[in-house]
C-alpha positions in Angstrom: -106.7 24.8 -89.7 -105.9 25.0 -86.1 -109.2 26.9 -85.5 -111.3 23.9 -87.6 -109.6 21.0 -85.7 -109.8 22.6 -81.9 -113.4 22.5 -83.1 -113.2 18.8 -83.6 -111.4 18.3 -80.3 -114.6 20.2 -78.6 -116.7 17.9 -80.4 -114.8 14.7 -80.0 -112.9 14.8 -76.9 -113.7 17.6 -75.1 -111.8 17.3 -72.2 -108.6 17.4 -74.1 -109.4 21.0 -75.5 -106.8 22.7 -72.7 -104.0 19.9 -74.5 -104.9 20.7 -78.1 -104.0 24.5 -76.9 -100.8 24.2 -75.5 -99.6 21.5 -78.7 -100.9 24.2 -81.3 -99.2 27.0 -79.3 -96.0 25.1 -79.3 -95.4 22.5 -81.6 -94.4 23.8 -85.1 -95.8 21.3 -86.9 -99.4 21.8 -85.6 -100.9 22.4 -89.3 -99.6 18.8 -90.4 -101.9 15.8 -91.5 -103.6 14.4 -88.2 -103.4 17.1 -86.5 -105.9 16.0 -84.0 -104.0 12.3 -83.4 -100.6 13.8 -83.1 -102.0 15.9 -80.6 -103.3 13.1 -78.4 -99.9 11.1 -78.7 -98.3 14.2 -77.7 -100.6 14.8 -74.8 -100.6 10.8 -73.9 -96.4 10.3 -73.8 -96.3 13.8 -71.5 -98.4 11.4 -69.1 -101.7 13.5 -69.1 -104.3 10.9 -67.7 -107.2 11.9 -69.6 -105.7 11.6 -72.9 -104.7 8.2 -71.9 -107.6 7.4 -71.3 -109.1 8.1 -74.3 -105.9 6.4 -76.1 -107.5 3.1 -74.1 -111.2 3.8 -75.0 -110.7 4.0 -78.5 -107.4 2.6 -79.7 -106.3 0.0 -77.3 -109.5 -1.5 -77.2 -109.4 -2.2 -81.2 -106.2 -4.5 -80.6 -108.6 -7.3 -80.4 -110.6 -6.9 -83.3 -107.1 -5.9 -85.5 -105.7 -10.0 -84.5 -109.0 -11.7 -84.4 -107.9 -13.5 -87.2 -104.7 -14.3 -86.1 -106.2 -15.9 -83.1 -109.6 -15.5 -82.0 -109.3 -16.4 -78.3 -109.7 -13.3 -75.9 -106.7 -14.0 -73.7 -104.6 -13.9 -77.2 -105.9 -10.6 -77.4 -105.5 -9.8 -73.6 -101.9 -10.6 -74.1 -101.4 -8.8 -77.4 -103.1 -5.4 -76.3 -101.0 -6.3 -72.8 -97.6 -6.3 -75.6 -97.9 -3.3 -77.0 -99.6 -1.3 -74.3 -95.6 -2.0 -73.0 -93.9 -1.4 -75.8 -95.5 2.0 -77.2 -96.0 3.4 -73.4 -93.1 2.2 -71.2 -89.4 4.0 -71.9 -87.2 2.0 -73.0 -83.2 2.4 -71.4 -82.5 5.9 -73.0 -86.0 7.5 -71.7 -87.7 7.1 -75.1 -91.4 6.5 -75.5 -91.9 4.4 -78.9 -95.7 5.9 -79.3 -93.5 9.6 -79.4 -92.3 8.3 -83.2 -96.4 8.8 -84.6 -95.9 11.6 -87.0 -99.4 12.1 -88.3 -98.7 10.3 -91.9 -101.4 7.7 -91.5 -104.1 8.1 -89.4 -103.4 6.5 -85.6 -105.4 3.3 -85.6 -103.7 2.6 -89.0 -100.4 2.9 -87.6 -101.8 0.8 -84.4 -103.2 -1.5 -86.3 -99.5 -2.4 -87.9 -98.1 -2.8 -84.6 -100.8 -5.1 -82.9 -100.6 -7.3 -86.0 -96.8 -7.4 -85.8 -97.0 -7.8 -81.9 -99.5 -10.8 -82.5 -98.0 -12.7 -85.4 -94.5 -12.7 -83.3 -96.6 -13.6 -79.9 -98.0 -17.0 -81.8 -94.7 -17.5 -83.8 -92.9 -17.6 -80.2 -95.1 -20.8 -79.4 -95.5 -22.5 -82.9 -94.2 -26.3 -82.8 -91.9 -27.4 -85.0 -92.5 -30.4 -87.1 -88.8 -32.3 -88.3 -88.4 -32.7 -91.7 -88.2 -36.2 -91.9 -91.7 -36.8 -89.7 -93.4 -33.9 -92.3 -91.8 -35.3 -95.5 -93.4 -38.7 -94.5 -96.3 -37.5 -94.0 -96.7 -36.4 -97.2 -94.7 -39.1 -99.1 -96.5 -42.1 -97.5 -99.0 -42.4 -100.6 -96.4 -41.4 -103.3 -93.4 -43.7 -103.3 -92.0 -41.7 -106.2 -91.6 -39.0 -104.1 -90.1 -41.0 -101.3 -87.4 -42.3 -103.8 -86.7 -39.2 -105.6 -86.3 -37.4 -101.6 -84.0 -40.4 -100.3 -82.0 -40.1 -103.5 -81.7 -36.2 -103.6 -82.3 -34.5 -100.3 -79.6 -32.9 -99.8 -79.5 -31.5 -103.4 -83.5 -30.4 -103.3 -83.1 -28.6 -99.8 -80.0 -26.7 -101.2 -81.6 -25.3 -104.6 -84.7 -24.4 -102.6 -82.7 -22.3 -99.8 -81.2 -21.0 -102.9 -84.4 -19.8 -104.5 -85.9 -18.8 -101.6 -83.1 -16.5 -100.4 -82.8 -15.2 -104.2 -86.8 -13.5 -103.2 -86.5 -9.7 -102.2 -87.5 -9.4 -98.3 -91.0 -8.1 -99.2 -91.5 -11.3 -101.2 -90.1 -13.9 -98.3 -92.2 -11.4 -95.6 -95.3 -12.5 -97.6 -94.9 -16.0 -98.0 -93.8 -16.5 -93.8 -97.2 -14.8 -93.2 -98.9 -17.1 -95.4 -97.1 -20.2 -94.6 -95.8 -19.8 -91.0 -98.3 -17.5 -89.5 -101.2 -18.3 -91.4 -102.3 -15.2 -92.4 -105.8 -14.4 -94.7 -105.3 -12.9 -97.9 -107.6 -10.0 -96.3 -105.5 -9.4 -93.2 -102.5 -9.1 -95.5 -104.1 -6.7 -98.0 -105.1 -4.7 -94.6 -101.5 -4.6 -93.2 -100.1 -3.5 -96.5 -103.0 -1.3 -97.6 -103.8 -3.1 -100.7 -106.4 -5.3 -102.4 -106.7 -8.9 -101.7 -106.0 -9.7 -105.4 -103.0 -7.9 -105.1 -101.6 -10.1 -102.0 -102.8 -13.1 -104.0 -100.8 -12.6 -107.1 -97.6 -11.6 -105.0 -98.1 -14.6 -103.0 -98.7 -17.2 -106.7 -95.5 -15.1 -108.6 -93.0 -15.7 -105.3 -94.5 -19.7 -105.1 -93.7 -19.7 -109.2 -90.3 -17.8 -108.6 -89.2 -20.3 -106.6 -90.6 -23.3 -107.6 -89.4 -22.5 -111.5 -86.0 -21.8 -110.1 -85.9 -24.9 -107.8 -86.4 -26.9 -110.4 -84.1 -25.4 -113.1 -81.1 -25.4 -110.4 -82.4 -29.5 -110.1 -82.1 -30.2 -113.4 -78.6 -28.6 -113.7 -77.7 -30.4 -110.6 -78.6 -33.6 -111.4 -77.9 -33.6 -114.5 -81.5 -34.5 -115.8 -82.5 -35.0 -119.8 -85.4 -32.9 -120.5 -87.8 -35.6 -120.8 -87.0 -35.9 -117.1 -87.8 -32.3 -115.8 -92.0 -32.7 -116.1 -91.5 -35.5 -113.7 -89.2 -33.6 -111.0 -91.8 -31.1 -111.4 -94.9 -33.5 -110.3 -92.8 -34.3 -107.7 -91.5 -30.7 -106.1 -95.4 -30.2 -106.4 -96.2 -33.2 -103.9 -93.6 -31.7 -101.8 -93.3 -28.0 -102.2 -95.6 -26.7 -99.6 -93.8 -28.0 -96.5 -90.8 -27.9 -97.9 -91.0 -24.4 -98.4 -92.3 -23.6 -94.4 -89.7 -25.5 -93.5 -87.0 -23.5 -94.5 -88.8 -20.2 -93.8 -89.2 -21.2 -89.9 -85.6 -22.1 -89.8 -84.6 -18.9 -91.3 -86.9 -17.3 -88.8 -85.4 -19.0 -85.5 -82.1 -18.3 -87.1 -83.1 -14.1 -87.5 -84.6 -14.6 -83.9 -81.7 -16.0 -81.6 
């Protein structure tokens, strides 16, 4: 093994040959999965410049293409590649370099690619505007006067069963619908940070929405005491107003986790 990938450092990064010697020689764990990767991150965070270099050339430099779809400007890039440039290469108060914790599991621009997205989605959610309630409920009630009624009548009662339901989702559940609502995340840029198929994120997403809308309803109907006859209309109605209803609450709950 050692012998096959110091070949492959030759071949790929020559100039790193004399770092690939002295990890093998001394690291334990030099036969592991990505060898060759957890060599580099090993030479990289004991400060060798040419390793850093190639760290830059051909990992750093896919930051941009990893959040193109996040944000397509090149200064959103800049500043995301800029972001965790700092956070996986400067120390933080006890002496300890963040890029150190690669362990070869995934391969390195997998593991990058995590980070950048990460890095980015909390970049654009530190300068998202908030829209009240009130003006984005009017918004969408202006055509519907049904809805307007219903919402005047019951506020307080509809905002509390869907905190309700939405906190009843597991964290993986409420993670997917923030990227989807808040950050505006593709399907494929999801599948891609969790490693999965489109369809896959798309189902998750449609079972959480019916989770909670089934459940905002049901805790309505209790609530408000409503016949049964009356629960087809409370669901036209959560319908109209579900969608920023639901962001809403997930960007509260998200300033709340961020103060």
């Amino acid at each position: 093994m050692s012998a096959a990938v110091r070949e492959e450092v030759l071949r790929r990064w020559p100039a790193l040959v004399t770092d690939w010697d002295a990890f093998s020689s001394s690291s334990a764990a030099a036969e592991g999965d990505n060898a060759l990767e957890r060599m580099l991150v090993h030479a990289c965070t004991g400060g060798a410049e040419r390793a850093l270099a190639v760290l830059e050339a051909e990992y750093f430099s896919r930051i941009a293409d990893f959040v193109r779809r996040i944000d397509p400007s090149p200064s959103f890039a800049a500043d995301v590649t800029q972001a965790v440039r700092a956070r996986l290469l400067i120390p933080d108060a006890d002496g300890t370099i963040r890029l150190a914790s690669y362990n070869g599991s995934v391969p390195l621009l997998g593991w990058l690619r995590v980070i950048a997205i990460r890095t980015a989605l909390n970049l654009r959610r530190g300068v998202r505007r908030s829209v009240p309630l009130d003006q984005a409920v009017g918004e969408r009630a202006g055509n519907d006067p049904d809805l307007a009624q219903f919402r005047a009548r019951h506020r307080d009662a509809f905002n509390d069963a869907l905190a309700r339901a939405l906190g009843a989702l597991s964290e993986e559940d409420t993670t997917l619908l923030r990227l989807h609502y808040l950050d505006g995340l593709s399907l494929e840029a999801m599948a891609t940070m969790h490693g999965v198929h489109r369809a896959t994120i798309a189902r998750r997403i449609a079972t959480a929405r019916r989770q909670v809308s089934v459940a905002t309803r049901n805790a309505l109907a209790t609530k408000l005491d409503l016949r049964a006859s009356e629960v087809d209309s409370v669901v036209r109605l959560l319908k109209s107003d579900f969608d920023v209803s639901v962001e809403r609450l997930l960007m509260r709950d998200t300033s709340a986790r961020t103060r």
